[in-house]
C-alpha positions as CSV (number, residue, x, y, z in Angstrom):
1,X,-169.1,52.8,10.8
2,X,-167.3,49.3,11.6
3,X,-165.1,48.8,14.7
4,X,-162.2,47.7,11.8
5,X,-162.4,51.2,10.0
6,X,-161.0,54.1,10.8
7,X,-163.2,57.2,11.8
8,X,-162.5,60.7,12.9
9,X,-160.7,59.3,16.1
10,X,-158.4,56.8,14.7
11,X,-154.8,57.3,16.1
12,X,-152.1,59.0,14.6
13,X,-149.2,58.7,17.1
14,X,-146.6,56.0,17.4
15,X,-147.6,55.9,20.8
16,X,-151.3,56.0,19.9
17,X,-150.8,53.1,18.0
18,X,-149.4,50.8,20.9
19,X,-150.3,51.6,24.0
20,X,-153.3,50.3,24.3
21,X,-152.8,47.3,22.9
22,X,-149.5,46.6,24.7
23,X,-150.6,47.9,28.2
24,X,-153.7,45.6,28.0
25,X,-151.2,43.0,27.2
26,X,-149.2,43.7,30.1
27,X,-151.6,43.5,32.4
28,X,-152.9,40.3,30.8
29,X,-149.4,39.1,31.4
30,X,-148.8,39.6,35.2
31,X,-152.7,38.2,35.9
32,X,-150.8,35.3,33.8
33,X,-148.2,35.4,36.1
34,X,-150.5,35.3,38.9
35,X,-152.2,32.6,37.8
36,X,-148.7,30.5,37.5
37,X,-147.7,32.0,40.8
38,X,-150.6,30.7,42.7
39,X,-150.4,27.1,40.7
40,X,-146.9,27.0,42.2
41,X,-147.9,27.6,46.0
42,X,-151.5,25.1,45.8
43,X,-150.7,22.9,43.3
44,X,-153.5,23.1,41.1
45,X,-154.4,25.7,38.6
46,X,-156.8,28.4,40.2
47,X,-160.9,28.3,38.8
48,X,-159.8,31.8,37.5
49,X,-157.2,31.1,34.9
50,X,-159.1,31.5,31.9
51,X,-160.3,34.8,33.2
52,X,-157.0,36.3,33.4
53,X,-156.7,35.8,29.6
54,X,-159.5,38.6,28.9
55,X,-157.2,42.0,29.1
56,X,-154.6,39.9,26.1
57,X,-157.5,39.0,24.1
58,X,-158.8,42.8,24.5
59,X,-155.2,43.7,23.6
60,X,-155.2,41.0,20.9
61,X,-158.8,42.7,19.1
62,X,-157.5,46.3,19.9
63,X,-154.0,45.5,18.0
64,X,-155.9,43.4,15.1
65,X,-158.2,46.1,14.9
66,X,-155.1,49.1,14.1
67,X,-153.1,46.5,12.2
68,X,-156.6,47.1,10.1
69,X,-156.6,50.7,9.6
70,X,-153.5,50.3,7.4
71,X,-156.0,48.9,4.3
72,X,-158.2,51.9,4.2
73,X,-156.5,53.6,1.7
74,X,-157.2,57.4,3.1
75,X,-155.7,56.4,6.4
76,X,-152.8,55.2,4.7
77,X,-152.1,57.9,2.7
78,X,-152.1,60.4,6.1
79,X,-149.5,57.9,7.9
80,X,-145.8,60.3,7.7
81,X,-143.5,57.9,8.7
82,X,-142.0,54.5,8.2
83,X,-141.8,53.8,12.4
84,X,-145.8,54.6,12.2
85,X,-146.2,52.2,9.3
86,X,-144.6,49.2,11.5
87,X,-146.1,50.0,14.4
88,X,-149.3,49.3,12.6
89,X,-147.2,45.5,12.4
90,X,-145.8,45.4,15.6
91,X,-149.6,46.5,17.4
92,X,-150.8,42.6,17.9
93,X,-147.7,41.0,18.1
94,X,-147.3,41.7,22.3
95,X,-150.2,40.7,22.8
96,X,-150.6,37.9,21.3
97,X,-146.6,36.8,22.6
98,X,-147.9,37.0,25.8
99,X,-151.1,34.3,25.5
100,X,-148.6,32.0,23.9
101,X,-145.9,32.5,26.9
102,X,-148.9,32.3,29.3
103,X,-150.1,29.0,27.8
104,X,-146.2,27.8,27.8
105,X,-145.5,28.4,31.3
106,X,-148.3,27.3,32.5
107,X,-147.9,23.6,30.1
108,X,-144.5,23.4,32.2
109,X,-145.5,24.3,35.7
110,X,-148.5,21.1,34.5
111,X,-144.7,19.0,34.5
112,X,-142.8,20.3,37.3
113,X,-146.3,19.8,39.5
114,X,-146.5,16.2,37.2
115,X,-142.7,15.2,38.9
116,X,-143.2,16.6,42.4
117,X,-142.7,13.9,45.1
118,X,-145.1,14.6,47.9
């Protein structure tokens, strides 16, 4: 049994399909959004930044990994609608929005702090 195949417990649910990946990408977001927040008050990026990429990169592998279960061809004959069928599309894309808007803000808060007049 591989981690990219579907098993007994594979979802079936629209919601099954996205929540996880999407909530760990939330919370990957607003530790992102931490991290710029406390960049803006001290000036320098915090020792933990990289770290508060680990719940999007979970979210990332969990929405890769259902994006996967549409190839095995018995899991795709059981999926009933078209909305399930995207969602299977629309699983890693959050997540991996949110590392690229993570990365861009915190590119620009590198120029704001670059231009600040002490």
């Amino acid at each position: 049994m591989s981690f990219f195949k579907p098993s007994e417990g594979c979802p079936t649910s629209l919601v099954e399909v996205l929540v996880g990946p999407w909530l760990f990408a939330f919370f990957g977001l607003m530790i992102g959004m931490g991290v710029i927040r406390q960049f803006q008050q001290n000036g320098k990026l915090p020792t933990w930044w990289l770290g508060s990429f680990a719940p999007t990169i979970l979210g990332l592998v969990l929405g890769i990994q259902r994006f996967s279960f549409r190839f095995d061809t018995l899991y795709f004959s059981s999926i009933s609608s078209r909305k399930l069928d995207w969602a299977h599309f629309a699983a890693p894309i959050f997540p991996l929005a949110s590392v690229v808007l993570v990365l861009i803000l915190i590119k620009k808060q590198i120029g704001v702090e670059s231009k600040k007049v002490y």
